[in-house]
C-alpha positions in Angstrom: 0.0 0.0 0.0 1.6 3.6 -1.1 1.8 6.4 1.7 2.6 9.2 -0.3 3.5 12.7 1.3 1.8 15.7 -0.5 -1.1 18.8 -0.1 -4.0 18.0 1.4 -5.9 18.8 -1.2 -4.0 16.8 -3.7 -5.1 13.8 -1.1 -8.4 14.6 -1.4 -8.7 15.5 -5.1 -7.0 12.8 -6.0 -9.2 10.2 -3.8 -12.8 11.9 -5.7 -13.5 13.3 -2.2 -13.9 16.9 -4.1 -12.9 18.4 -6.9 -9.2 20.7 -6.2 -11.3 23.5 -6.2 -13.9 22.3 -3.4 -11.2 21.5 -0.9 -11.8 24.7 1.0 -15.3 24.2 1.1 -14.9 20.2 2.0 -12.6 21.1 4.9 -14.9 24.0 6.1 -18.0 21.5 5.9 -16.2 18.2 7.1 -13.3 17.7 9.7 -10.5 16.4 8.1 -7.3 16.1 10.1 -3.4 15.5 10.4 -2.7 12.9 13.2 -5.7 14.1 15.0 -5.4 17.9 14.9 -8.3 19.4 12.5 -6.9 21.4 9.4 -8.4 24.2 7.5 -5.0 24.7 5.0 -5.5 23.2 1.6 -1.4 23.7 1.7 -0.7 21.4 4.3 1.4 18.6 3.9 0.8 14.8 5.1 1.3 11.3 4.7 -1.8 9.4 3.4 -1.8 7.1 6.3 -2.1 9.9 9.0 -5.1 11.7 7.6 -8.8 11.3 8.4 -11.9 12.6 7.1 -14.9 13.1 9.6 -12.5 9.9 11.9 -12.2 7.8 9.3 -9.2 6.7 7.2 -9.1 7.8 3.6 -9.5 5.5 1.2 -7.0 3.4 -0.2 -4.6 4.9 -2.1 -4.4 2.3 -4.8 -7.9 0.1 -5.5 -8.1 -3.4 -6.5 -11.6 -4.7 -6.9 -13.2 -7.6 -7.9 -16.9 -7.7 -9.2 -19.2 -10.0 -10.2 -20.0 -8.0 -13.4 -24.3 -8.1 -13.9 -25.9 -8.4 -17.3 -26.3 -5.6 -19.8 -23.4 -3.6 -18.0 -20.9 -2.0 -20.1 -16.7 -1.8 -19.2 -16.1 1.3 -20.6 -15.8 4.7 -19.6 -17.3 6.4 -22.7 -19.8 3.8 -24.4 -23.3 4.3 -23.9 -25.6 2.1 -21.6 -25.0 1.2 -18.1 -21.2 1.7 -17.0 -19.4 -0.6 -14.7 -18.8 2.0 -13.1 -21.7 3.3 -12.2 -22.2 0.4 -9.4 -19.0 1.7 -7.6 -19.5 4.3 -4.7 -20.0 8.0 -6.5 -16.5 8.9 -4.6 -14.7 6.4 -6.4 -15.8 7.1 -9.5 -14.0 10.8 -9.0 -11.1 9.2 -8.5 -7.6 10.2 -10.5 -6.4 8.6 -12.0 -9.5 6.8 -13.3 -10.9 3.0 -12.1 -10.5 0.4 -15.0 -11.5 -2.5 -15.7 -8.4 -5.2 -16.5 -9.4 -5.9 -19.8 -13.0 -6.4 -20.5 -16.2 -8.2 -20.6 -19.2 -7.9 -22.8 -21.8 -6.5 -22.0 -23.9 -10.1 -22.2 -21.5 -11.9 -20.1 -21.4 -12.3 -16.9 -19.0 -12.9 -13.9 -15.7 -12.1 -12.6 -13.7 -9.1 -13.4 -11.2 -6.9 -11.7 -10.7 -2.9 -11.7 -8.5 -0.8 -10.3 -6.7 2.7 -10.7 -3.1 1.2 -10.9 -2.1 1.1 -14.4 0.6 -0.6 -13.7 -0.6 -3.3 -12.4 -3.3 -3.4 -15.0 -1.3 -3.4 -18.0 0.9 -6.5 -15.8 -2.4 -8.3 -16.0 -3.7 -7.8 -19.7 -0.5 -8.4 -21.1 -0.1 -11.6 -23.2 2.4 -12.4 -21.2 0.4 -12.5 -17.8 -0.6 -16.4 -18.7 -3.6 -15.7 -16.4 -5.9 -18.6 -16.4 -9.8 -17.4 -16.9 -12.7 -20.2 -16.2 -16.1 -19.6 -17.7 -19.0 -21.3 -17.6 -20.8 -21.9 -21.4 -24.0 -22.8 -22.0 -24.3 -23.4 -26.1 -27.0 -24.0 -28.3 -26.4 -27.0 -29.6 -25.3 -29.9 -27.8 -21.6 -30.9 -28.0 -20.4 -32.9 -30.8 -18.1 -34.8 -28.4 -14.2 -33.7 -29.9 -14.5 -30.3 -28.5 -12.0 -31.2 -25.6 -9.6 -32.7 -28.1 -9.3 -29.5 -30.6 -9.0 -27.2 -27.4 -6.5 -28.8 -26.0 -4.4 -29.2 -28.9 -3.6 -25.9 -29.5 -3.5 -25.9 -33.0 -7.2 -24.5 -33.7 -7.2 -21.0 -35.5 -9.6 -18.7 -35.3 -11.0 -16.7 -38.3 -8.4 -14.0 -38.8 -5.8 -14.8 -36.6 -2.1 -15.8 -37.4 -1.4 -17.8 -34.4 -3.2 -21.0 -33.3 -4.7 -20.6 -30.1 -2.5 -21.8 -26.9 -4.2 -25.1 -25.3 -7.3 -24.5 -23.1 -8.9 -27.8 -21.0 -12.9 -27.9 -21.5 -14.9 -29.9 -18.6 -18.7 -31.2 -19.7 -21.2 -30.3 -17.3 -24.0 -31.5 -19.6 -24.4 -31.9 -23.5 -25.0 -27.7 -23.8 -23.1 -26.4 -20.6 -19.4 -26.9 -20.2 -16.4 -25.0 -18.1 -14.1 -23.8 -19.8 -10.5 -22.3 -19.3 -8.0 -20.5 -21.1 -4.9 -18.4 -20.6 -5.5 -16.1 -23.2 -7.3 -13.1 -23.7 -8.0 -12.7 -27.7 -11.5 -10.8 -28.7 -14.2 -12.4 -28.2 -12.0 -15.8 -27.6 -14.7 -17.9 -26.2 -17.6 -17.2 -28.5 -15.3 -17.6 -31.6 -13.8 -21.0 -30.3 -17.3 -22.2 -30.2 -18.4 -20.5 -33.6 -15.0 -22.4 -34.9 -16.1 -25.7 -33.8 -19.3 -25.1 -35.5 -21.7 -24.2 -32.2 -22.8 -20.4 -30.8 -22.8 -18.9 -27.2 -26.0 -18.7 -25.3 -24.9 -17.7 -22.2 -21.4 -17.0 -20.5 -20.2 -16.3 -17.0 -16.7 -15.9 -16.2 -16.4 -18.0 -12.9 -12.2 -16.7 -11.8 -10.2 -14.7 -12.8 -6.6 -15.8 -11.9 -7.2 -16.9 -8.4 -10.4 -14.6 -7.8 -13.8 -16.4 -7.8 -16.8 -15.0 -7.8 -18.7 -17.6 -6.0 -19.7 -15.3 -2.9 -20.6 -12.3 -4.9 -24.8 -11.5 -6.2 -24.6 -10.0 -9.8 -23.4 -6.5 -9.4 -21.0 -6.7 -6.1 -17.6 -6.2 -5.5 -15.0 -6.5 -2.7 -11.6 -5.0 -2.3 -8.9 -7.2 -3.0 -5.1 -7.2 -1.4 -2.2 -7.8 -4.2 
């Protein structure tokens, strides 16, 4: 977790609490303080970890969340429809630099996804690279032909414009329309055109983990904050 040492108000810009030029009006209205001593100076300086807004800490510095992303909801910041990021607390969504979603989900599927403000750390986790392993749940429309597994995990199936054969994924039946499904990969719309490239189509599809983060204790549409 950062500490950084910096204005007041650049603590509390920064965080969504106000915009830079409500500071003076935040502080008149709530009592933020410096190790316990109330300040009124947008120029004072402080470590993040020793200031507190009405008693209680400020937010984290850095945000990690995990959500179990709802139905019809959008990850983007500009596209129209509901945002993802309109379920978060209105102070977070203030924040700067901006929440983002690693990577993204449609707006159809369902299930785990993570955001956070740390570019770094997002661009770790999208990258190719990152051989993250995702597990989704897929329920098709047509029953399985039974060599599905087999092509998956061969890694030699290409999709329809690509130059490189997918890397191996491991497909678990369910029943003859619902399988799990995992991959390390990322590509657009990887799932749905696996399925469309064995000759089948995407009903439904819920991303179950992401990495090690399950979603298996979260309704549609909740999120918790995650340590990394």
């Amino acid at each position: 977790m950062q500490n950084s040492y910096k204005r007041v108000d650049a603590h509390l810009s920064n965080l969504g609490y106000c915009t830079r030029s409500e500071v003076k009006k935040f502080l008149s209205k709530n009592v933020v303080s410096i190790k316990d001593v109330r300040v009124f100076d947008v120029r004072e300086k402080a470590h993040h970890i020793d200031i507190t807004v009405d008693g209680e800490k400020l937010d984290d510095e850095t945000l990690v969340l995990l959500m179990n992303k709802p139905s019809g909801v959008v990850c983007s910041h500009s596209d129209g429809g509901v945002l993802v990021y309109s379920l978060l607390p209105q102070r977070w969504q203030r924040r700067n630099p901006k929440i983002a979603t690693v990577g993204r989900l449609d707006a159809d599927t369902t299930g785990a996804i993570l955001l956070t403000d740390n570019g770094v750390l997002n661009h770790k986790l999208t990258s190719p690279k990152s051989d993250i392993a995702k597990v989704y749940e897929v329920t098709l429309a047509q029953p399985l032909k039974g060599d599905e597994a087999e092509i998956f995990a061969n890694g030699t199936l290409m999709l329809h414009g690509e130059k490189k054969p997918l890397l191996p994924a491991k497909l678990e039946i369910i029943d003859e329309k619902k399988v799990r499904l995992e991959i390390c990969e990322g590509r657009y719309h990887q799932v749905k055109r696996m399925f469309g490239a064995v000759g089948n189509k995407v009903v439904a599809l819920h991303r179950v983990r992401f990495g090690e983060f399950g979603v298996e204790d979260l309704e549609a549409g909740e999120y918790k904050i995650l340590s990394l």
